[in-house]
Each structure stands twice: as C-alpha cells, then as structure tokens.
N, C-alpha and C positions, 0 to 999 in steps of 0.2 A: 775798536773795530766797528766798523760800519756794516749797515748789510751788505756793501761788496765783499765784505771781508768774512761777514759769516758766511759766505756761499760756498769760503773755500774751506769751512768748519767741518770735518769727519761728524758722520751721526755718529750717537753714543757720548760726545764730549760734554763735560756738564759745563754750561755758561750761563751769565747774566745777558738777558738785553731789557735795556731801558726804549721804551715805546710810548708813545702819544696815545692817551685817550678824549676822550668826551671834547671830539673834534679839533685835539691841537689843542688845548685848554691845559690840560694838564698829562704829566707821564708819570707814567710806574715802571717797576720792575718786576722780572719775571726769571726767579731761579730753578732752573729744571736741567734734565739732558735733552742734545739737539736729539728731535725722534723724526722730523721731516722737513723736507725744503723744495718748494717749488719756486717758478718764477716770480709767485706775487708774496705767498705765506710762507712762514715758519712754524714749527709746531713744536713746542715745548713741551715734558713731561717734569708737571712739578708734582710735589707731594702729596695734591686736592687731586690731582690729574692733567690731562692735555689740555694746553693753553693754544691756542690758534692767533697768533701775531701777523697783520697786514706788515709785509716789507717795508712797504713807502710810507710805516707808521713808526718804521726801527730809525734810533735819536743815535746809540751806542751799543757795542754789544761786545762780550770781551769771554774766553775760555775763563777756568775758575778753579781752583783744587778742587779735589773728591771729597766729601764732608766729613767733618771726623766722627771716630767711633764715638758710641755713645758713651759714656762713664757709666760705673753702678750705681747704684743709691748708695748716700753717704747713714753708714752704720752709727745707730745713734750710740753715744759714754754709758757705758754701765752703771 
C-alpha cells in the first residue's frame, strides 16, 4: 500500500509504513496506529509515541494484525 492507499486507511487501524530518511539515503519502519492524515503527513502512534511521517517520504505502507496479548512470566521447576 502506498500513500495513496493509506489515505483510504480508517484512523485507529494499526499499520506499518516504511519511509525515507536522512534524505533518501536510507528507510525505516514505523509500527503504530493510523492517529492523523493530512494532504502532506501521517501521524503514527507507536509505543515511544507519535511519529510524524512526510507523505512524499512513504516507500510502503500496509494494515497489520492487533498485537498479541502478552504471555506471563514462565514459572520457574520447583
């Protein structure tokens, strides 16, 4: 999914987008839920906080499952 295609992403949906940094040099990713979308940005909610992503910086971007529950701590042999 491109950013044409996250414009038509419902906020709330948790996704990946991969994005250009350190000017087109290199891309990361960015796991969060969609929280805002204007003509230029995106704005991500990851688990440090909101991430602010330039559009015309989006490579791919794609919806994502809900993350799974956490497990407990494994009880240690008597």
């Amino acid at each position: 999914m491109t950013a044409e295609r996250l414009r038509s992403t419902p906020l709330g949906t948790r996704v990946v987008v991969r994005s250009y940094i350190e000017g087109g040099q290199r891309a990361t990713d960015t796991l969060g839920h969609l929280v805002a979308l204007t003509e230029e940005w995106v704005t991500v909610e990851t688990k440090t906080g909101p991430v602010d992503l330039l559009l015309a910086d989006v490579i791919l971007s794609k919806p994502v499952p809900p993350a799974p529950e956490r497990r407990a701590p494994r009880r240690k042999p008597n």
